[in-house]
C-alpha positions as CSV (number, residue, x, y, z in Angstrom):
1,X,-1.8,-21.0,-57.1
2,X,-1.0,-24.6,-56.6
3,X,1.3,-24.2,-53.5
4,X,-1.7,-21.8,-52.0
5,X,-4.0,-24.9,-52.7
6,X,-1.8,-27.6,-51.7
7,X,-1.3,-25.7,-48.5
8,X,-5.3,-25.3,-48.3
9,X,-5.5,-28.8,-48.4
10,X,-2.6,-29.8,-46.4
11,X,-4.9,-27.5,-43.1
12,X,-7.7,-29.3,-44.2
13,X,-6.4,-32.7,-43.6
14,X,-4.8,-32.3,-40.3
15,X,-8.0,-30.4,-39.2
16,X,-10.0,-33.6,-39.9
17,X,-7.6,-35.8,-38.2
18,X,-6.8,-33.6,-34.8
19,X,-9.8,-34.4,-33.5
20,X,-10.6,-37.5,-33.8
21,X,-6.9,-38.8,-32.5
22,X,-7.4,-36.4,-29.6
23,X,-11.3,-37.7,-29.2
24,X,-10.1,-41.3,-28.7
25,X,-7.3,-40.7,-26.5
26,X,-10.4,-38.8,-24.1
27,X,-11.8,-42.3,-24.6
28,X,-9.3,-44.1,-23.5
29,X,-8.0,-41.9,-20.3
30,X,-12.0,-41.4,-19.3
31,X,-12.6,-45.8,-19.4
32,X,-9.2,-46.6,-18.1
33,X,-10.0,-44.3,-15.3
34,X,-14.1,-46.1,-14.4
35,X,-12.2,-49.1,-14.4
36,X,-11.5,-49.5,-10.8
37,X,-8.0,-51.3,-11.2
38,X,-6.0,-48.6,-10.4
39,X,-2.1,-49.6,-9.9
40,X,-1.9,-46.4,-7.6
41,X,-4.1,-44.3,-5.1
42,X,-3.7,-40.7,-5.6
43,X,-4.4,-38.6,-1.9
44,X,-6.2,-35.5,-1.8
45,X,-6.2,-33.1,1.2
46,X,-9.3,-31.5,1.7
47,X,-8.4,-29.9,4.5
48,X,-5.7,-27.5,3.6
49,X,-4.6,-24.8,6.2
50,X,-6.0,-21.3,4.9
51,X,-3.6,-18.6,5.9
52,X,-6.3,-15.4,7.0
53,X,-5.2,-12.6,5.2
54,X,-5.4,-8.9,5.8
55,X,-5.2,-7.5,9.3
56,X,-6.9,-9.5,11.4
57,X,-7.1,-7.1,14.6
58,X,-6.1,-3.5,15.2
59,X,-3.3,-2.5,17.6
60,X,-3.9,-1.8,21.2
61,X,-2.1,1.5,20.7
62,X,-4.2,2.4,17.9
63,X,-6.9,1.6,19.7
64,X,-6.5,3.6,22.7
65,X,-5.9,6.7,20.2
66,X,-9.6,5.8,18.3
67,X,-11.2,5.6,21.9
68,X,-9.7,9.0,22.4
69,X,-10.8,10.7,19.5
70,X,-14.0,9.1,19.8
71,X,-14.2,10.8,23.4
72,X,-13.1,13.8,22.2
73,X,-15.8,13.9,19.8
74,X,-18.0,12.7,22.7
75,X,-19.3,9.3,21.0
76,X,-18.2,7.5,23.8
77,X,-17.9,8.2,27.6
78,X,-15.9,5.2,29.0
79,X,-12.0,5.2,29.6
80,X,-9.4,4.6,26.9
81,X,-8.5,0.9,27.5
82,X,-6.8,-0.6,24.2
83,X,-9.4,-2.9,23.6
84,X,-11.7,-2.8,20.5
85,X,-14.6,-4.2,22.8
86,X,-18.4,-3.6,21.8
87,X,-18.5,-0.2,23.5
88,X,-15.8,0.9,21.2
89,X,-17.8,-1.0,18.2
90,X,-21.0,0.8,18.7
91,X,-19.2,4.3,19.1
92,X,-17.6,4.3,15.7
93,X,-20.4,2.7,14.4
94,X,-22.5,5.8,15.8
95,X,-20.0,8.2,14.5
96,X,-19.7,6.8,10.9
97,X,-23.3,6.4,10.0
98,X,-24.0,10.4,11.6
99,X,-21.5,11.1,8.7
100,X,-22.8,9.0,6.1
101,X,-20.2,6.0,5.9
102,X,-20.3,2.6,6.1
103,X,-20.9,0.9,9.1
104,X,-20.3,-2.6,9.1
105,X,-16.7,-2.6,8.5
106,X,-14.8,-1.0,11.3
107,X,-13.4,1.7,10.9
108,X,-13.7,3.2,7.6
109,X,-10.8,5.2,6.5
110,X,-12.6,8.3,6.2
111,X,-13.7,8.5,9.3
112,X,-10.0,8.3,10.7
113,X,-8.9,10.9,8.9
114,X,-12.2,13.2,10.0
115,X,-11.1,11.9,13.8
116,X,-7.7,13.1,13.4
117,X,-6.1,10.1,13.0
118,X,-5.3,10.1,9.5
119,X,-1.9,8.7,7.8
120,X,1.0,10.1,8.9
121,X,3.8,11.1,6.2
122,X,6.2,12.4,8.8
123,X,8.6,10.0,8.2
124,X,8.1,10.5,4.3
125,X,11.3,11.0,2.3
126,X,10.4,14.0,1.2
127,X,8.8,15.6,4.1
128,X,11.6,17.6,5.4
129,X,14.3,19.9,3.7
130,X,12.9,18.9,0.5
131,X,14.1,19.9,-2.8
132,X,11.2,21.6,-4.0
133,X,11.1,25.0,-5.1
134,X,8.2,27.2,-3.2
135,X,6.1,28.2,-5.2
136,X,5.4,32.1,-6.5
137,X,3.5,34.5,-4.8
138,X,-0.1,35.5,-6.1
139,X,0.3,38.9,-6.0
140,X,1.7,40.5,-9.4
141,X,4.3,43.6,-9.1
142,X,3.8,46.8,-10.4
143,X,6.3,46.7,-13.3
144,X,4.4,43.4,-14.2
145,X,1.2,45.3,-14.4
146,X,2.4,48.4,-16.6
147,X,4.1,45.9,-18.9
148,X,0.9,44.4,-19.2
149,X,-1.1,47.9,-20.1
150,X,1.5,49.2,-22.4
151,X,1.3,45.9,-24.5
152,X,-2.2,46.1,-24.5
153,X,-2.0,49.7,-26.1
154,X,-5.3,50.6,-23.8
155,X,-4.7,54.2,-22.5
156,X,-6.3,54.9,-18.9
């Protein structure tokens, strides 16, 4: 029991003396720095570059193949051209809200896929030749079938 006190009061102590060491080293740091005779100038950027992240425009060629669905689908009547211009904006737009999407962001995955123009896992590495197995048939053969009757001791 002593060493369980003398520890108790050894955690005790150093409690009461963290904080005021650490308080009056805040107190010194926080006046040294109001002081105004400052031996060095520190320089802040405030204009730092921001990189844009995400994709910042789609593809021409992914364009063109939008505008053609979107033709296809007759939400839009003008030529294929590549570029996402306004007409192209207000076609999708159209398209997604008659199906319930979003609209303000352009173009919502799910409409892509409904347009055709979903992923493509062609290239997959499992896409051709692959290693699978295929799976059974659904239809049960005859000897499957009188096993099944005879074990269930039912007599037709």
């Amino acid at each position: 029991m002593p060493s369980f006190r003398r520890g108790l009061a050894l955690l005790i102590s150093a409690a009461l003396l963290v904080p005021p060491a650490f308080a009056s080293s805040l107190r010194h740091s926080s006046a040294s720095s109001h002081s105004g005779a400052s031996t060095h100038k520190v320089s802040h950027s405030r204009h730092k570059s921001r990189r844009a992240r995400g994709q910042q425009a789609i593809d021409p060629d992914r364009v063109t193949q939008i505008q053609q669905a979107l033709v296809r689908e007759h939400y839009m009547t003008a030529d294929p051209n590549g570029d996402w211009d306004s007409t192209t904006v207000a076609a999708m737009q159209k398209y997604q809200a008659d199906h319930g999407w979003q609209t303000k962001l352009m173009p919502d995955p799910r409409a892509l896929k409904s347009l055709g123009l979903g992923p493509d896992y062609s290239t997959a590495l499992n896409a051709n030749g692959s290693s699978f197995a295929a799976p059974p048939s659904n239809s049960t053969s005859p000897t499957q079938t009188a096993g099944f009757v005879a074990a269930s001791g039912v007599h037709q």
